[in-house]
TORPADO-602136 format. One record per atom (N, C-alpha, C, O, CB): residue in one letter; x, y, z. Coordinates in steps of 0.1 Angstrom, whole numbers, plus 2048, in hexadecimal, padded with zeros to 3 digits. Glycine has a CB too. Layout:
<milums>
AXYZ...
</milums>
This chain:
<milums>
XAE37B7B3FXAD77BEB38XAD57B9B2AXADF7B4B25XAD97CDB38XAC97B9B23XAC67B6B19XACC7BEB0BXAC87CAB0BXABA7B5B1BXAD47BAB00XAD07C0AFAXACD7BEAE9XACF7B6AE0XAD77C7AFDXAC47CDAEAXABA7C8AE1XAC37C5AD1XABE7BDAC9XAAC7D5AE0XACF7CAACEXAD67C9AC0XAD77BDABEXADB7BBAB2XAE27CFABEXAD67AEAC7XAD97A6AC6XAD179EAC2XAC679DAC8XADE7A5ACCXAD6793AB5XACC78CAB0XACB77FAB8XAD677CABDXAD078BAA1XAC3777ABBXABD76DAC4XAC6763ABBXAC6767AB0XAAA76CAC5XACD756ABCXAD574DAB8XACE745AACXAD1741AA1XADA744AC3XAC2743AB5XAB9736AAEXAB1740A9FXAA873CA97XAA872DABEXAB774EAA0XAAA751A96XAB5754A8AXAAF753A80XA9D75FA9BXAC1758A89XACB755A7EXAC974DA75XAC8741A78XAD5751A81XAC9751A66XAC2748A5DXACD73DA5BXAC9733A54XABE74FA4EXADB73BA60XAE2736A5AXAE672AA63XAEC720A5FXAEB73FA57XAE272CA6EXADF721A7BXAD371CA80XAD3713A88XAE2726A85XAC9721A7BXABC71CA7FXABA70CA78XAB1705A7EXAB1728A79XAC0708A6FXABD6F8A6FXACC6F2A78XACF6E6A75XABB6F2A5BXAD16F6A7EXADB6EBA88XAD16E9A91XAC96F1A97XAEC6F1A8FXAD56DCA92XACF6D1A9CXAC96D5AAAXABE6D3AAFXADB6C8AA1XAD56DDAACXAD56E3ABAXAC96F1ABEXAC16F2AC8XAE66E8ABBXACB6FAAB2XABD702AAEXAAF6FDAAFXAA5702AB5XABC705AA1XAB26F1AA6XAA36E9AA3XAA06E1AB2XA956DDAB5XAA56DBA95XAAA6E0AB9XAA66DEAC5XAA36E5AD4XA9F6E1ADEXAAC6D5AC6XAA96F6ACEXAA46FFAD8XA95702ACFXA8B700AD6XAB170FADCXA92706AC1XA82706ABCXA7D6FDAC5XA79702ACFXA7E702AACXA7A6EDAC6XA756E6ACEXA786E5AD8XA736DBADDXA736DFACCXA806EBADFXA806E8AEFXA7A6FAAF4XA83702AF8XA956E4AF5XA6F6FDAF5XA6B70AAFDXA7470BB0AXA7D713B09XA5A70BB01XA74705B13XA7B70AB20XA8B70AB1DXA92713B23XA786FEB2EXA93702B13XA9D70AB10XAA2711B0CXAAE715B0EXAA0709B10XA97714B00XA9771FAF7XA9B72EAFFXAA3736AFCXA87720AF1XA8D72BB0EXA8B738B14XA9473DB17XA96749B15XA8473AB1CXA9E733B1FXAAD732B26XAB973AB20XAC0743B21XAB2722B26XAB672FB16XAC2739B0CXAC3744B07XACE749B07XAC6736B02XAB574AAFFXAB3756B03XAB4761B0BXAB776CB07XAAC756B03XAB375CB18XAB6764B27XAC8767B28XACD770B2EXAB1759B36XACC75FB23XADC75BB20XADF765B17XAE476EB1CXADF74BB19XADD766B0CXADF76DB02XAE077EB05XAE3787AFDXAD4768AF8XADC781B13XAD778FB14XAE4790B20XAE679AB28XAC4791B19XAEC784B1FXAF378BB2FXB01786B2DXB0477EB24XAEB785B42XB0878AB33XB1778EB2FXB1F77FB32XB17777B36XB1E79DB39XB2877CB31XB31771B35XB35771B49XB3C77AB4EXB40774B2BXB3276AB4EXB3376BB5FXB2A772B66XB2C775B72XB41771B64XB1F777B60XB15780B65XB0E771B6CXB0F765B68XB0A78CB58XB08777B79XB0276AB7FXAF476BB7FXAEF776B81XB05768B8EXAEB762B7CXADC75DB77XAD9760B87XAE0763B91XAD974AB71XACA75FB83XAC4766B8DXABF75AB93XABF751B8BXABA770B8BXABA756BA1XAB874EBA8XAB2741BA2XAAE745B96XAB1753BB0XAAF738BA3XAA272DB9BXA97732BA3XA8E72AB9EXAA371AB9DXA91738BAAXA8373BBABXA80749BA7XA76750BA7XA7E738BB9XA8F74FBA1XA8775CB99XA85759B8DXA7C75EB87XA8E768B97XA90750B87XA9174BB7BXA82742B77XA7C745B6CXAA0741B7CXA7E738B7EXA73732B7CXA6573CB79XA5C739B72XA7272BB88XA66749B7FXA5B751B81XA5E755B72XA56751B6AXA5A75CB8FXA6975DB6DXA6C766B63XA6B75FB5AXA6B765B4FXA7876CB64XA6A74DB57XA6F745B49XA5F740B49XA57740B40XA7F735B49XA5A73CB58XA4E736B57XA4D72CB57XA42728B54XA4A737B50XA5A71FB5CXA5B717B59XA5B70DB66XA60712B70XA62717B51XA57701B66XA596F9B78XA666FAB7AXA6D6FFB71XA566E8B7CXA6C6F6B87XA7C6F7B8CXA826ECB88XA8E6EBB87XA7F6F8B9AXA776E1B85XA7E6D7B83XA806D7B6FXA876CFB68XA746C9B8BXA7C6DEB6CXA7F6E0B5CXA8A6EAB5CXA936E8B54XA716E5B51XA896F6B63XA956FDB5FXAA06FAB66XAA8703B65XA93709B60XAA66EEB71XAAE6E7B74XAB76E1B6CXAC36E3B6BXAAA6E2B79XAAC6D5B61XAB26CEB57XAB76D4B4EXAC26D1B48XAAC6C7B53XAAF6DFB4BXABA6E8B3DXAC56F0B41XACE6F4B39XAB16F4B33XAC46F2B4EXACC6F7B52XADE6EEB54XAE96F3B53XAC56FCB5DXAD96E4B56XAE26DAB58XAE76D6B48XAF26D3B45XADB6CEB62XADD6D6B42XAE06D4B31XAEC6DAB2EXAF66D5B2AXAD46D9B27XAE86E9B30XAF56F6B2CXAFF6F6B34XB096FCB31XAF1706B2DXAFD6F0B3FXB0B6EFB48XB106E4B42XB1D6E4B45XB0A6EEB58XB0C6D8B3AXB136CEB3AXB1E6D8B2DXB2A6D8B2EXB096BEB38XB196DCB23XB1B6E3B19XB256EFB1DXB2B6F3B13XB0F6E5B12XB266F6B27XB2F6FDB2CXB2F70DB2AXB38715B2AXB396F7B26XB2070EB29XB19719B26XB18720B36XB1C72BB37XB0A715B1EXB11718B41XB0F71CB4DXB1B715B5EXB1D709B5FXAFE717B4CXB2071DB67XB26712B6EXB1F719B78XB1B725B79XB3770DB6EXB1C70CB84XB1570EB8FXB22711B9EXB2E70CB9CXB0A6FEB8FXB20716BA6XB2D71DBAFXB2371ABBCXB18720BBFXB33733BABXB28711BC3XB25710BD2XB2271CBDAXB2B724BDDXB30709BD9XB1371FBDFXB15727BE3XB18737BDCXB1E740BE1XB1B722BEAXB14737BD2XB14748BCAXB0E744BC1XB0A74FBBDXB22752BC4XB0A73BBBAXAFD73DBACXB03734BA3XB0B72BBA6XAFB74EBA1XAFC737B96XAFB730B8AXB0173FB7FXAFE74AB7EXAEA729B87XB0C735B77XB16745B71XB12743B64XB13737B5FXB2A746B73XB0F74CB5DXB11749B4BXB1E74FB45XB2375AB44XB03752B41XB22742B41XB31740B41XB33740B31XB3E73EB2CXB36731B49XB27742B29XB2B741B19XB34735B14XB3972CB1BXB3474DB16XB35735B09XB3C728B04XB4A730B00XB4B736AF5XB3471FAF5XB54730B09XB62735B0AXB6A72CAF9XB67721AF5XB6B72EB1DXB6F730AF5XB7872AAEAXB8371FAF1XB8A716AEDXB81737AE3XB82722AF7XB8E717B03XB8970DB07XB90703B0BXB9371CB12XB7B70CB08XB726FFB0DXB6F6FCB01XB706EFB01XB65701B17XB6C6FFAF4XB6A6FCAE9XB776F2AE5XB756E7AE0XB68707AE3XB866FAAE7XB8E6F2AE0XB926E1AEBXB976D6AE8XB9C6FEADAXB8E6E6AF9XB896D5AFFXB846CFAF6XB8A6C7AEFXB7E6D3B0BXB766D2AF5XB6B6C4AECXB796C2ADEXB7D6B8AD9XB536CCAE2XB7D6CEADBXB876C9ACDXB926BEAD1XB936B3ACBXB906D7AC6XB976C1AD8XB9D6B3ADFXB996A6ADAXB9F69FAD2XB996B1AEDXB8C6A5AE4XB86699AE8XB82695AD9XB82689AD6XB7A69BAF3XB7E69FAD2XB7569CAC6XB86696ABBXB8568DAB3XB696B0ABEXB9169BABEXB9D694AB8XBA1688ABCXBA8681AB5XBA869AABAXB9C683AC9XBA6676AD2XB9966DACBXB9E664AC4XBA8676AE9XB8866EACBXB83668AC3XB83665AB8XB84659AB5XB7E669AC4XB8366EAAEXB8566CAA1XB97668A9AXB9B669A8EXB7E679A9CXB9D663AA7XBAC664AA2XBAF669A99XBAF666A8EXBB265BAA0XBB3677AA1XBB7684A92XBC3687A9AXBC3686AA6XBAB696A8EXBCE68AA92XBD7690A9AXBD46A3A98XBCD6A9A91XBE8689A93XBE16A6AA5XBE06B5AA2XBE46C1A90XBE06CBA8AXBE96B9AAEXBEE6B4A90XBEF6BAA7FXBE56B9A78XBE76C2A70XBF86B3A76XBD96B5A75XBCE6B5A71XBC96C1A71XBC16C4A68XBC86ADA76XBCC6C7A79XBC56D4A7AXBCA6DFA75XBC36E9A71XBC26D7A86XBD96E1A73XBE66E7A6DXBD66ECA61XBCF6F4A65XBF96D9A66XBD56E8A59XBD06ECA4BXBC16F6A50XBBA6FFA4AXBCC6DBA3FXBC06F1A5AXBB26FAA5FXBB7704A63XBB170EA5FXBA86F4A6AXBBF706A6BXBC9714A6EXBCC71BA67XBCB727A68XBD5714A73XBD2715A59XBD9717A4DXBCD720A49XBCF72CA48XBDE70AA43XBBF71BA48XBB4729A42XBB1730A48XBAF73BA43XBA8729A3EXBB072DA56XBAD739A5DXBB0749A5BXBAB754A59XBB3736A67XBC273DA5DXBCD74BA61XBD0751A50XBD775BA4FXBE1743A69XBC874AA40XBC6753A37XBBF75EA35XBC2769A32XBC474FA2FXBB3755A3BXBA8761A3CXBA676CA44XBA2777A3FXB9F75EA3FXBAA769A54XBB2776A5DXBB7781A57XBB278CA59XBBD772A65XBC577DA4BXBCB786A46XBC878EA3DXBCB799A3BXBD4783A43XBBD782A33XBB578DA2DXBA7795A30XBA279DA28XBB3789A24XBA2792A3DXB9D79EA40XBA57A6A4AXBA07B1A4DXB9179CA45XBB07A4A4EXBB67AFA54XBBB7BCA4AXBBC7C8A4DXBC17AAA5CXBBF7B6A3FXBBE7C0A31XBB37C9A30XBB47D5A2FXBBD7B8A22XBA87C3A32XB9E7CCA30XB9D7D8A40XB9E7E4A41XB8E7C1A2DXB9B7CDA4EXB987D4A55XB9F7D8A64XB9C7D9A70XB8D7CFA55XBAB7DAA5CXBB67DCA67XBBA7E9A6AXBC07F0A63XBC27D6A62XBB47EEA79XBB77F9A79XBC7801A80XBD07F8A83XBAA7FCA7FXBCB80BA82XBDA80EA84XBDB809A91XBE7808A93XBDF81DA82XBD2805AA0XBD57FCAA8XBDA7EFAA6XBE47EAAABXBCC7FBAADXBCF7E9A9CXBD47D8A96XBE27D9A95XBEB7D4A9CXBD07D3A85XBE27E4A86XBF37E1A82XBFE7E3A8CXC097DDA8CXBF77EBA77XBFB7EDA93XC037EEAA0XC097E0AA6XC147DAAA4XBFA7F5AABXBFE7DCAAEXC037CEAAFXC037C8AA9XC0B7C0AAFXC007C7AB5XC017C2AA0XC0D7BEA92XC1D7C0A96XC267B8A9AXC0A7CBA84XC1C7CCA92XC2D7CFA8EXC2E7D1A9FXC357DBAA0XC327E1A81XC2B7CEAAAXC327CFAB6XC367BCABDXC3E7B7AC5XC267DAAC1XC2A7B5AB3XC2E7A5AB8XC387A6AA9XC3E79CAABXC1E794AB8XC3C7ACA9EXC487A7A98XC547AFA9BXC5F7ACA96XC467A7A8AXC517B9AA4XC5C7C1AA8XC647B2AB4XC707ADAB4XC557D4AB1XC597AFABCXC617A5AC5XC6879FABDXC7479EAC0XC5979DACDXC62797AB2XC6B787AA9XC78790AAAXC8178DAB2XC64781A93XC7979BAA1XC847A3A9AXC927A7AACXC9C7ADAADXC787B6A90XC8B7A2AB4XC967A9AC1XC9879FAC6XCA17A3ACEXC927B2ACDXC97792AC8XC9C785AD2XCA377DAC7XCA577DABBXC8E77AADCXCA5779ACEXCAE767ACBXCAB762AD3XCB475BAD6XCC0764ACBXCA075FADEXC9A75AAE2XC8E74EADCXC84753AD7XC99762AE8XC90740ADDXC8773CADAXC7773FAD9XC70741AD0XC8B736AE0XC7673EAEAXC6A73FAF1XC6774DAF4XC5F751AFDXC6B737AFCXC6F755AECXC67763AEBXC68765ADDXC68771ADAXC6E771AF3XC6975FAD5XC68762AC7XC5D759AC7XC5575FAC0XC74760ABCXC5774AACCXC48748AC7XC3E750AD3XC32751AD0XC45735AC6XC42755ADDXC3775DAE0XC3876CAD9XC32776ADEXC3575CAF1XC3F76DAD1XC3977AAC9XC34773ABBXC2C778AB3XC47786AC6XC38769ABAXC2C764AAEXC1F75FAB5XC14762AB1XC31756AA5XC2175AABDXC13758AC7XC0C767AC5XC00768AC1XC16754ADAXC12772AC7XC0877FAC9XC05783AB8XBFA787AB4XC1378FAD4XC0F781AAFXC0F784AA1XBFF77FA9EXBF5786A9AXC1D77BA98XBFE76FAA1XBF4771A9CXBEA76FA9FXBE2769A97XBF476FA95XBE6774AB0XBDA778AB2XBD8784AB1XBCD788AB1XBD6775ABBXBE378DAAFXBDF79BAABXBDC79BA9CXBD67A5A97XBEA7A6AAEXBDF792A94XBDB793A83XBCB78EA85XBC4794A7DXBE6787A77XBC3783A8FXBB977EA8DXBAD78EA94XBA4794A90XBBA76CA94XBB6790AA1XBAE7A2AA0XBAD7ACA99XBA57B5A98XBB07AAAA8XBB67AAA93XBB87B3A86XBAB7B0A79XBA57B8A72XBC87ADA7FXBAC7A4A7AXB9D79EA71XB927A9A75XB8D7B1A6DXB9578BA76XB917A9A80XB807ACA86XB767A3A84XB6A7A6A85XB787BAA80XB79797A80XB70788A82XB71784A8BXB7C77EA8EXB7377EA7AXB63784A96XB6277EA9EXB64770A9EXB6A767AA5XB5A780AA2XB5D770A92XB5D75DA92XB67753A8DXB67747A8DXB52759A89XB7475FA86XB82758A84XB8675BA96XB8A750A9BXB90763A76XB86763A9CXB8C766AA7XB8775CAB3XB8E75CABDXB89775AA9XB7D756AB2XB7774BABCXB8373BAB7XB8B733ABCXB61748AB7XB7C73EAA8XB8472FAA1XB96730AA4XB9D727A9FXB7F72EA8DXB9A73CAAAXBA8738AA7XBAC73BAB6XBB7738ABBXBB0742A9BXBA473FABCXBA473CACFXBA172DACEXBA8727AD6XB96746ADBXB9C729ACBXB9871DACEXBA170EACBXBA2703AD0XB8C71DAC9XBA6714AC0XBB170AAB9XBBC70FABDXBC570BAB6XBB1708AA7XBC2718AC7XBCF71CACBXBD4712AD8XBDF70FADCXBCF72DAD0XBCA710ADDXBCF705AECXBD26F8AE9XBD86F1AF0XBC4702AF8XBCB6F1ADAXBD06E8AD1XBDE6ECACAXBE86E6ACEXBC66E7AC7XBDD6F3AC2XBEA6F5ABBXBF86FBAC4XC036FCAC0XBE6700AB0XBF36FFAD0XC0470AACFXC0C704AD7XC13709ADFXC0571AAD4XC0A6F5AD3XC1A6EEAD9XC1F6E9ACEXC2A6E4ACDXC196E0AE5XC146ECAC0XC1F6E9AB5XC2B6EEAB0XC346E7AADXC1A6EAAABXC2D6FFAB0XC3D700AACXC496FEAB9XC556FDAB6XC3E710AA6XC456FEAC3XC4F6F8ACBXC546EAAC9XC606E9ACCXC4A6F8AD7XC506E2AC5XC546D3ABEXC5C6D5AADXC616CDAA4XC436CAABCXC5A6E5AAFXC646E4AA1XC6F6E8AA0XC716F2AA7XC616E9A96XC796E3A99XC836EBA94XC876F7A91XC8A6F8A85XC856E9A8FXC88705A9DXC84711A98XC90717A9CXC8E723A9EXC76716A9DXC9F714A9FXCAF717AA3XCB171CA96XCB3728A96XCBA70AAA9XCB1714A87XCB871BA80XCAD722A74XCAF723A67XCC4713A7DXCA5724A7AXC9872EA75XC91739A78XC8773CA71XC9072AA74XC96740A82XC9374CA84XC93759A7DXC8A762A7DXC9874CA8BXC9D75AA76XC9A762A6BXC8D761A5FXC8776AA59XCA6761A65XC8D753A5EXC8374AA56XC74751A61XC6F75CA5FXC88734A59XC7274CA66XC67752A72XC64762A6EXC59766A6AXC6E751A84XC7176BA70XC6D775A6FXC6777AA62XC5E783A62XC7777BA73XC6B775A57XC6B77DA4AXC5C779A44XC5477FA3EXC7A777A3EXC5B76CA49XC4B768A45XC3F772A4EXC33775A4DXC49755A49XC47774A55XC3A77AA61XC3B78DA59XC32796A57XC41777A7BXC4978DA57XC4C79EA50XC3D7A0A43XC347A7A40XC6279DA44XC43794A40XC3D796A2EXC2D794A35XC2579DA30XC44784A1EXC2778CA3EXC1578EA3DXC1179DA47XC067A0A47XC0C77CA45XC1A7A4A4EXC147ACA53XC1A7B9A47XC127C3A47XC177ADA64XC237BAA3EXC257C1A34XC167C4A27XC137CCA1EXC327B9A2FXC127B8A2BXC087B6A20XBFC7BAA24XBF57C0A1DXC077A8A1CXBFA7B7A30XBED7BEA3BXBED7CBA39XBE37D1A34XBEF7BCA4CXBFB7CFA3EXBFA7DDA3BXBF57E4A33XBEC7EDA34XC027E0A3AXBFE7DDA25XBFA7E6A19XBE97E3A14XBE47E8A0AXC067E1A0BXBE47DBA1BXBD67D6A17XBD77CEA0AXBCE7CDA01XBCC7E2A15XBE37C9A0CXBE27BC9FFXBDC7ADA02XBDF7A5A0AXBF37B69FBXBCF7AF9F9XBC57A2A02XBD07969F9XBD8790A01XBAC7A09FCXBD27949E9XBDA78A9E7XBE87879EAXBEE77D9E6XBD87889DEXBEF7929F3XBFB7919F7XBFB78AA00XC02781A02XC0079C9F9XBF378EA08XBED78BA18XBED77AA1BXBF1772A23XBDA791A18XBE477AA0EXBE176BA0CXBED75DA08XBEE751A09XBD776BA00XBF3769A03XC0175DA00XC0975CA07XC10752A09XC0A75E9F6XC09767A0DXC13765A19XC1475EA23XC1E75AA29XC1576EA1EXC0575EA25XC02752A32XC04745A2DXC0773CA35XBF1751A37XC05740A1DXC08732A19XC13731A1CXC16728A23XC0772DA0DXC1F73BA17XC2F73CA1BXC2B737A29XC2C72BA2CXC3774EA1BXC2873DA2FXC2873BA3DXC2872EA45XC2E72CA4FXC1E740A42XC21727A3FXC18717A41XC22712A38XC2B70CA3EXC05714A3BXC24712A2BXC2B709A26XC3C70DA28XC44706A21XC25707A19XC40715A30XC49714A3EXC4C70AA43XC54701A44XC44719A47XC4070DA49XC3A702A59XC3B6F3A56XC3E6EAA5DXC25704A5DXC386F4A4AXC356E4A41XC466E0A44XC4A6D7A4BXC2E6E4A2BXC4C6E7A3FXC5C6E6A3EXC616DEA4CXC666D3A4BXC636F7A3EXC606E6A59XC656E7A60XC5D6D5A60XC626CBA5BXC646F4A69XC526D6A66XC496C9A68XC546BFA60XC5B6B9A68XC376CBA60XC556BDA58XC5D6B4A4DXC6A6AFA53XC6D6A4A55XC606BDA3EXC726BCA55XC7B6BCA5CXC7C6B5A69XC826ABA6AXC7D6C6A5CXC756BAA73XC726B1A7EXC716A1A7AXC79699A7DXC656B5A84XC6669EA74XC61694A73XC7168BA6FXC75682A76XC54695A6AXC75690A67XC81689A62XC8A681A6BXC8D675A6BXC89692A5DXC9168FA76XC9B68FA7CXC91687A8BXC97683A96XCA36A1A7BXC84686A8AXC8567DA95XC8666DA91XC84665A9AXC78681A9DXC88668A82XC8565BA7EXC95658A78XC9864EA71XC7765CA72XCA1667A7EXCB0660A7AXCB5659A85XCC0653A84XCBC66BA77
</milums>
């Protein structure tokens, strides 16, 4: 179903000159499309192409091609036999093109370390602001895990949960897309590190940024996450070393 609270993509003052805008303004039949998109949920299935044609107004052979446009883009997938699905732009198919967009521009994955690095500042400082006693909950239940194993691989999947519960904790959608999206990139990085005689190290940095959340310390918050990274830098260093003895 449609709803009406929602602002139309292309009419956002802050996106209306990307390329892609300027080319749903001049493209009417896929303007109409995406629009129709905009009103319906993720896996909800489109309505036939000859209801769709009647409802947009458009020939079959025009609302084919755009249709195929957004599927190439990963907006729509077509299912043998049951329809055409609006599949939204998942963060997971996003961090694909990031891939591809690395193997071209030969970037390594450390390259991105510093883009994480703001993310995961800014997360913390709006979870200062807008963290409610659920957030913190999970908070202190992914640092309750670090604080109970000696387990490797359950001490980074409770940092794995640390800090997607710090990026829900934000209530920024749009940190919360950007750090789904860069997690299927990044999270084979601390497994390649040296993390046997750092666990305590692990814990105390992760203590000190949900300590700070708590107390709603936006510049505590903020430093802590550099501790954090420039950690990480540590370990990185370390590796790198001990693989060049």
């Amino acid at each position: 179903m449609d709803d009406p609270s929602r602002t139309p993509l292309v009419a956002t003052e802050s996106l209306k000159n990307h390329h892609f805008s300027l080319a749903l303004l001049n493209d009417p039949p896929l303007n109409a499309l995406v629009e129709l998109l905009l009103g319906m949920a993720p896996g909800e299935r489109l309505a036939s192409e000859r209801e769709l044609t009647q409802t947009l107004n458009l020939s079959r052979n025009t609302l084919r091609d755009r249709m195929s446009k957004l599927e190439s883009m990963g907006v729509l997938s077509r299912k043998e036999r049951q329809g055409t699905f609006y599949t939204g732009v998942q963060p997971e198919q996003t961090g694909d093109v990031l891939i591809l967009g690395l193997m071209f521009q030969q970037m390594t994955v450390e390259s991105l370390i510093s883009v994480r690095h703001a993310l995961e500042r800014q997360a913390a400082i709006e979870a200062c602001i807008n963290a409610d006693d659920d957030a913190l909950a999970a908070l202190d239940d992914s640092l309750s895990r670090m604080h109970s194993t000696q387990d490797g691989k359950e001490l980074l999947e409770a940092d794995g949960a640390f800090h997607r519960a710090m990026f829900a904790a934000s209530g920024s959608p749009g940190l919360i897309f950007f750090s789904e999206m860069l997690q299927p990139v990044l999270q084979g990085t601390l497994q390649h590190l040296t993390l046997e005689h750092d666990f305590e190290t692990m814990r105390t940095v992760h203590a000190a940024i949900f300590a700070a959340v708590r107390a709603g310390d936006v510049a505590g918050a903020s430093a802590t996450v550099d501790d954090h990274f420039a950690w990480l830098e540590v370990l990185t260093e370390r590796e790198r070393d001990a693989g060049q003895s």
